[in-house]
N, C-alpha and C positions, 0 to 999 in steps of 0.2 A: 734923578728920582722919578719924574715924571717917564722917561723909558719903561722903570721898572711897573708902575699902576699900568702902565699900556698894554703887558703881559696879558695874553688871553686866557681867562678864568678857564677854559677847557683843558688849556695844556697845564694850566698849575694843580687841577685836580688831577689830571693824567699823569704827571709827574709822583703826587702822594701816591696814589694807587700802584705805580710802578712800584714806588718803595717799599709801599706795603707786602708788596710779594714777591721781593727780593730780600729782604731780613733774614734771616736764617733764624726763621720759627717752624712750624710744621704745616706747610701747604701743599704738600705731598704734590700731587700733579701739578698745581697752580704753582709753585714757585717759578721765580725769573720767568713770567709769563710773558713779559714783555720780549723777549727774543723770539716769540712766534712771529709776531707783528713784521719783523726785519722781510722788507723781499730783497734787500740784497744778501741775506743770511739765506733766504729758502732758496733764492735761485744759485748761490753758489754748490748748497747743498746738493737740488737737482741735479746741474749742470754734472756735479763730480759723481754720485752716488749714483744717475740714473734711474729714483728710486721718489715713492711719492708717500707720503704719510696724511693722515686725516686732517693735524693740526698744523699745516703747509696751505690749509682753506683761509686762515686768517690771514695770514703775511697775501694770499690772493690779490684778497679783499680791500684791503690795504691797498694794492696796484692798483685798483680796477677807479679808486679813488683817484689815486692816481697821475691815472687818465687822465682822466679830466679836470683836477683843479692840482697845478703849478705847485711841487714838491704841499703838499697838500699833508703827509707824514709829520714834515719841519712845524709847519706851522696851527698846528691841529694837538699831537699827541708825543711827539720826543722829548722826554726828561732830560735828555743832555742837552737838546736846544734851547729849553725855557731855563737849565740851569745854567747854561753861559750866557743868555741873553739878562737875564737875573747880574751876573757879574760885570756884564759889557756895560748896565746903564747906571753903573757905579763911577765910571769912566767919564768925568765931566771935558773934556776935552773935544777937538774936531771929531767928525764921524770918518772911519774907515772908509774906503771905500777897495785897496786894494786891487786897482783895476792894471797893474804893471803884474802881479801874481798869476800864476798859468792856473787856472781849473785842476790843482793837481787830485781834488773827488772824483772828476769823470774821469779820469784817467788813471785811478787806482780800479774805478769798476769796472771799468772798460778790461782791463788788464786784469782782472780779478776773474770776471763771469768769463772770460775767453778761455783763461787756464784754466779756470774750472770741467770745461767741456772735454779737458781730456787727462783731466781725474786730478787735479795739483792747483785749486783754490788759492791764489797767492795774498790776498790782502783781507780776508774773511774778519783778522783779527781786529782790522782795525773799525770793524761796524760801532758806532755808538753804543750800541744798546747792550752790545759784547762789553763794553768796555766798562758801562754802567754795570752788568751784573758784576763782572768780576771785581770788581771794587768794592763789592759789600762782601764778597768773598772772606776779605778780612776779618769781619767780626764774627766767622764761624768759629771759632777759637783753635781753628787746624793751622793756619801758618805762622810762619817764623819771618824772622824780619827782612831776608831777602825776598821772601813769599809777599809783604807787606809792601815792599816798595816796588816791586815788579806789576801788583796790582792796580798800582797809584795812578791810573793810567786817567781816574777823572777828576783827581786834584791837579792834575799836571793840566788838564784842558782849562780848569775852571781860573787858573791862577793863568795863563798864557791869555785866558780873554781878559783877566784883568788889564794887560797891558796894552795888546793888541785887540780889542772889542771885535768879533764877529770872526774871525781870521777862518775857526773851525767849521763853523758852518757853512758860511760863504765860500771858501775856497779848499777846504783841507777833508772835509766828512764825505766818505766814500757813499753811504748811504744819500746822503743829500745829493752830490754828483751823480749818481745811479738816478735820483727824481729826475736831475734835468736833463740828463740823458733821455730819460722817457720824452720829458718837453719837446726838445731839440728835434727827434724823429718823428713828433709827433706833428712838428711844424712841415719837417721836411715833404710829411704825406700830403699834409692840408696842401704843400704849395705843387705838389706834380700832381693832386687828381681836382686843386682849383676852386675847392669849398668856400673856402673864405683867403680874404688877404693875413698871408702869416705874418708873424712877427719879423721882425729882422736878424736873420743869423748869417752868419762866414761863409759863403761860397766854397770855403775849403774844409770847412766841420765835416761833412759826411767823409772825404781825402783821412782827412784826418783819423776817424771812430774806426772805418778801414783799417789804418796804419796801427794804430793801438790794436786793435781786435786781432791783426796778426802776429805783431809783436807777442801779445799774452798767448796766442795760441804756440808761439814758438819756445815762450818760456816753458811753460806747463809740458813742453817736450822734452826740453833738454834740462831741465834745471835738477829734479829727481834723479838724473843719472849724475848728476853733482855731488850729492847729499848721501854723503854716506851715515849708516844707521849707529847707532849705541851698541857700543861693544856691549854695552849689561844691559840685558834684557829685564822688561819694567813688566810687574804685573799689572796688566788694567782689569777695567769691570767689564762684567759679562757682554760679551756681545759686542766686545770694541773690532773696529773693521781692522784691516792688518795695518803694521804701527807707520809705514810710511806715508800710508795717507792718513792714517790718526791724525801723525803731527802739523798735518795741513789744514784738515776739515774742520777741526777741532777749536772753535772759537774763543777759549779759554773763558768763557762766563761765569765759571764755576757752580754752575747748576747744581752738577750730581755731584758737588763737595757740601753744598750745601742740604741737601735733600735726606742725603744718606743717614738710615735711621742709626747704626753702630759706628755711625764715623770714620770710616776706615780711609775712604778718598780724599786724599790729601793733593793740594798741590806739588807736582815734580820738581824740585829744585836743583838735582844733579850738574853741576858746571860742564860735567863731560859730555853731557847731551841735549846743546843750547839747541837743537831742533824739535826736543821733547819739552821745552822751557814751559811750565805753569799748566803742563796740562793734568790731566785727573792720575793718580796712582793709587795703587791698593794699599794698605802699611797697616798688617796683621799685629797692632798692640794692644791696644782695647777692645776688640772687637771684631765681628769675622761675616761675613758676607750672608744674608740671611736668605734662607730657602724659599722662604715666602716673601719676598721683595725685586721690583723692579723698578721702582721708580726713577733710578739712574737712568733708564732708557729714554722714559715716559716722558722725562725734562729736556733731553739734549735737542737743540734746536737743530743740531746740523746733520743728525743720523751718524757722530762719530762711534755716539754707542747705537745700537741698532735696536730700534723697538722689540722687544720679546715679552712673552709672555710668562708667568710666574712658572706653569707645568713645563715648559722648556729648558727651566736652568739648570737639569740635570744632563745636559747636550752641550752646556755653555761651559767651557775649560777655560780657567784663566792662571790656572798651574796644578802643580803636583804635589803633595804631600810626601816628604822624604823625610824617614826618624834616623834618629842617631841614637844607636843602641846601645851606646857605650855608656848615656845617661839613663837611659830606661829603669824606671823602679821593677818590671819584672824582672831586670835580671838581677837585682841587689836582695831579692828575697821578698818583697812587698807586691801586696794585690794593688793590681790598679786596671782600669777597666774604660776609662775615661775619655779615652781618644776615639774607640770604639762605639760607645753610648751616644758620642756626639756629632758622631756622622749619618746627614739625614741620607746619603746618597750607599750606603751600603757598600763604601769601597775599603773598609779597615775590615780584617780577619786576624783572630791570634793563629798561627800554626807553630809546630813543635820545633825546637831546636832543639841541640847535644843531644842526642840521644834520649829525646823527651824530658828531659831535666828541666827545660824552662819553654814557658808560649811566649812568642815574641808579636807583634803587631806587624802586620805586612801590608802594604799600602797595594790596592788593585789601580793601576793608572787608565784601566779602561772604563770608570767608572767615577775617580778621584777628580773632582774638577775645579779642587784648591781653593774650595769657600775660605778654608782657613780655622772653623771649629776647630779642632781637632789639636790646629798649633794654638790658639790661644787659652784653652782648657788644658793642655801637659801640665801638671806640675814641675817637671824639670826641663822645660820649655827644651824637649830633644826632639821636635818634630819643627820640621821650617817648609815653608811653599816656595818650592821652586818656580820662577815664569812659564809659562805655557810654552813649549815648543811644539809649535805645529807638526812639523814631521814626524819626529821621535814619538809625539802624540796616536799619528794615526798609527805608525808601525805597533805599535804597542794593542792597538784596538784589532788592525787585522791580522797582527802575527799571533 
């Protein structure tokens, strides 16, 4: 008990705080704000996208800390660390120390930011902060029970430090290994330009960061030509990069499932495409992708959706509008007008059919960019959105 009073009053309010804007209530840009903070979330993001966003200044900031005070993140502001360390000193038993356990944190980030740099982020998923969001993901009332336990990723830490106390942060959290990677180099410089007497590290650690950092750059080569894609093509939200690095970049937080003002983004549960596993999908039943909305972008910490702006989304295709005329109330004799009315993007037209005897709805795909109105207002639900096919996409635009 006396562990648990020892808890620094900063990280216990940084922890509520975290919660508070990860709940799935309405803090439109502020939610899961905490994955800004991640610099091993922004620099894998960097490293893959090549690409820099305004709020990739805090995760900085966060470094620059750093720096200069010894994983400084761990012991200041991570809700997963005060919430295992909260469990660990429940543990009245000897103290861990696990000094026989390899470092296997520095060496997921090592192997994570390496692959990163040539576009294939391989351990993204398992950042803390990732894993804290997606676990309130739950109580959005979008998943189902496979969705539920797939999530569970911080009951499973909080109950394994019940037994083993420390194990994740000391040895296991990539993001913590990514701080003392910073440390370790940082010794390394103190001791070839002579500033002060370093710490004591391994004669073979730098051999080693080498060895890892080639290793990850060799994965991030060949592993994607491994990886073959999902026969069933998945709708995402606007603005998702193409789906092979999706399923990489893509930290499974569940941000923009939580964000989404109509609901629509659902966790992917598909078994046939465990490389798509938990990330964001579109699922046109209550609700359809709003014209004046972007905040799926706004929240994604890793740039898998890509920042856009609201007057862009009629550029932003995430499929196509395809009716089945065979249900259509015009052809059974009945006005309806509905599919038409509800398209902000002006890609629905009635033109004549048989002989002008009946107007039928004709879907324009150079303009249709599968918000999904259109299929959730049919009364005899004969309009469906087909996934975005890039190609067939532009042919369609320039033929």
């Amino acid at each position: 008990m006396k562990n648990i009073l020892r808890i620094s009053n900063l990280r216990a309010f940084s922890t509520l705080l975290a919660v508070l804007l990860v709940i799935p209530v309405s803090w439109k840009g502020l939610t899961g704000f905490y994955t800004w903070l991640s610099p091993f979330i922004m620099l894998n993001s960097l490293f893959a996208l090549k690409s820099f966003v305004w709020l990739n200044i805090v995760a900085f900031l966060v470094l620059l800390f750093v720096l200069f005070r010894k994983r400084w993140f761990c012991y200041h502001l991570c809700p997963v660390g005060w919430s295992c360390d909260m469990v660990s000193g429940l543990n009245q038993r000897k103290t861990f120390t696990y000094k026989r356990l390899p470092d296997i944190g520095k060496w997921l980030a090592i192997l994570s930011l390496a692959a990163a740099m040539v576009g294939f982020p391989l351990f993204i998923i398992f950042d803390p902060l990732a894993i804290f969001n997606g676990f309130f993901t739950i109580f959005s009332g979008k998943s189902n029970l496979v969705a539920i336990i797939s999530l569970s990723g911080l009951p499973l830490l909080l109950v394994i430090h019940l037994f083993f106390p420390g194990v994740w942060c000391t040895k296991l959290c990539p993001l913590g290994g990514f701080q003392l990677v910073i440390a370790d180099i940082k010794t390394q410089l103190n001791r070839l330009f002579g500033k002060k007497k370093p710490e004591s590290l391994s004669s073979d650690s730098g051999r080693r960061y080498f060895l890892m950092s080639g290793i990850g750059l060799l994965a991030g080569v060949t592993i994607p030509r491994f990886l073959k894609p999902s026969a069933v093509p998945i709708i995402r939200p606007p603005a998702a990069v193409e789906p092979a690095l999706f399923n990489s970049l893509c930290c499974r937080c569940g941000n923009c499932n939580k964000v989404c003002p109509t609901g629509i983004i659902t966790p992917h549960t598909d078994p046939g495409n465990i490389l798509g596993w938990m990330t964001p999908e579109i699922k046109f039943e209550d609700g359809y992708c709003l014209e004046t909305c972007n905040l799926c972008s706004r929240v994604c910490p890793t740039g898998a959706i890509t920042l856009f702006s609201v007057e862009a989304k009629s550029q932003l295709f995430m499929g196509t509008a395809e009716v089945h005329l065979e249900n259509c109330l015009l052809l059974n004799n009945t006005e309806c007008v509905r599919c038409k009315d509800s398209c902000k993007f002006d890609a629905l037209e009635f033109v004549a059919e048989d002989s002008f005897l009946y107007m039928v709805p004709v879907v324009d795909p150079r303009k249709c960019v599968g918000c999904g109105a259109c299929a959730v207002i049919c009364p005899e639900s004969c309009i469906v959105i087909n996934p975005f096919q890039k190609t067939n996409n532009y042919k369609n635009i320039n033929g």
